[in-house]
C-alpha positions, 0 to 999 in steps of 0.5 A: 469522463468514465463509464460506470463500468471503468468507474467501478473497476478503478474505485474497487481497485484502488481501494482494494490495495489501500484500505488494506495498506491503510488499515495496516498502518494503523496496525503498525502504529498502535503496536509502536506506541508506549503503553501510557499512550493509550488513549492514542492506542484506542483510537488507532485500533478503532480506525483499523476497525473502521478500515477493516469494515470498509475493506470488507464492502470493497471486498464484496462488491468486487467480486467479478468486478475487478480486473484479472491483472489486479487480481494476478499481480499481488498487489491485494493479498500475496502467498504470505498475507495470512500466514504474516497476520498470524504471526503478527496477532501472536507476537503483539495481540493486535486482532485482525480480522482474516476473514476479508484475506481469506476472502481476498485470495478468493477473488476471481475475474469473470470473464462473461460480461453479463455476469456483471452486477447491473453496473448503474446501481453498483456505481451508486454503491461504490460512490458512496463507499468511495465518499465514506473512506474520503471522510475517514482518511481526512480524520486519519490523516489528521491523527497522523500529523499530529502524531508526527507534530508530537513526535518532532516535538518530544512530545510522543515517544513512539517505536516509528521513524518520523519518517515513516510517520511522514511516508503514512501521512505521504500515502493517505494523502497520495489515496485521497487524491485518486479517490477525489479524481474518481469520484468526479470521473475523471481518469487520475490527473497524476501524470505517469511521471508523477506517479513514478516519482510518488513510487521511486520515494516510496521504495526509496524508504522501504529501502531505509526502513527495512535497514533500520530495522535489520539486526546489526548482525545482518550485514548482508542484508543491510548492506543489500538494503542500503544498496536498495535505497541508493539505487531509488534515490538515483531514480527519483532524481532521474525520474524528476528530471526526464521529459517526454523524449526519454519517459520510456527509457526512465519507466523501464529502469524504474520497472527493473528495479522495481521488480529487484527489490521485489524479490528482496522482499519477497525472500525478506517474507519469507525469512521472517516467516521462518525466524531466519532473520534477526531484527525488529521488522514484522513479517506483516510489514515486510508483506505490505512492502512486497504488495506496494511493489507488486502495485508499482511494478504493474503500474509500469507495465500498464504504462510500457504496454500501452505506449508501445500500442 
């Protein structure tokens, strides 16, 4: 059962990393749809509002309430996050609201307990948030499958792979899971094993998509890519078939190359950034990549450094 204190860290956490990665997809989705789809370009614009609006709770409610290795690892706003909205806003004329970046790379941990918020009144506020992006993520989740339907059955053209649709369906619903554990109290019912594998096919279709996306002139990076998706693809067989003798050994391959494709995503950031990529990747979309790593990869240092205690 949870305090309310780790009850407000976890839920500020976890919601900090994926309203934004929420918010994102929906970003992505409206600049991938044909124009005559508009009625679907609304609706996605209106749920990125909605995610922003949230974010912006969250955002505020955490200050001094989250951890120092959240705020440490990247996983909310890394270097590039801003620079990547802005060159999004001017290549598409999607509008995102910076503000809560700026905001987010001004989070900090505080050290002195007593400047803690009175954490009984704050858990009601974050039980509320927490039941408010429930609500939306199943009208979300709902939009997203029918989009996936309509494309699988030629009946929505869109500039995503089905399987990406599939990956931002994969990911609301892996949200929505924590977030129904947390507002029972309950420490995540996803084993450490569970997780990986969540996180194994995740970067598996990074990997994939990053490829697809890369101009055929790259073929270094291509190749670095597809070298990417093998080695995931490797993993999420070996995590799905390990057991409590070998989780360790498991957990820290997963880690390494967990922290492999990290900096190939970083360095990716950072040549879209500065055109020196061809292809059609957005820099945003590479920068939401790097920051679903940062997650992963603290995720299985969390695991290491509490199994070897």
């Amino acid at each position: 059962m949870l305090k309310d204190r780790e009850f407000v860290e976890l839920s500020l956490e976890l919601n900090l990393f994926f309203l934004r990665i929420i918010k994102e997809h929906m970003i992505f989705t409206e600049i991938s749809l044909p124009i005559k789809e508009s009625h679907l370009i609304l609706e996605a614009d209106n749920m990125k509002i909605s995610f922003e609006g949230l974010l912006k709770e969250a955002t505020d409610l955490a200050r001094g309430n989250i951890s120092k290795e959240a705020i440490e690892s990247k996983e909310f706003v890394t270097p590039y996050t801003l620079d990547a909205e802005m060159k999004l806003e001017a290549l598409f004329g999607a509008c995102i609201n910076k503000d809560i970046t700026k905001a987010q790379m001004d989070l900090v941990h505080s050290k002195d307990v007593d400047t803690y918020n009175m954490y009984h009144e704050l858990e009601k506020e974050v039980f509320d948030l927490n039941n408010r992006i429930i609500n939306l993520l199943m009208d979300l989740i709902k939009y997203k499958e029918d989009l996936l339907s309509n494309v699988l059955n030629c009946k929505l053209a869109t500039y995503m792979y089905p399987e990406m649709l599939d990956h931002l369906v994969r990911e609301a619903k892996f949200y929505m899971e924590l977030l129904l554990d947390l507002q029972e109290r309950k420490k995540d019912r996803k084993k450490i094993i569970e997780k990986q594998i969540f996180w194994n096919h995740i970067m598996e279709d990074h990997a994939q998509f990053i490829r697809g996306y890369l101009d055929p002139s790259e073929k270094e990076l291509m190749k670095k890519a597809n070298e990417y998706a093998k080695l995931f693809e490797r993993l999420l067989k070996e995590t799905k078939e390990a057991d409590k003798k070998n989780i360790g050994r498991i957990t820290e391959r997963n880690l390494k190359a967990a922290e492999d494709i990290m900096e190939f995503k970083k360095d990716g950031t950072e040549g879209l950034l500065k055109c020196e990529i061809r292809g059609i990747l957005n820099p945003l979309l590479a920068d939401h990549t790097l920051r679903e790593a940062n997650r992963y990869i603290r995720l299985l240092k969390e695991y290491l450094r509490k199994d070897k205690k």
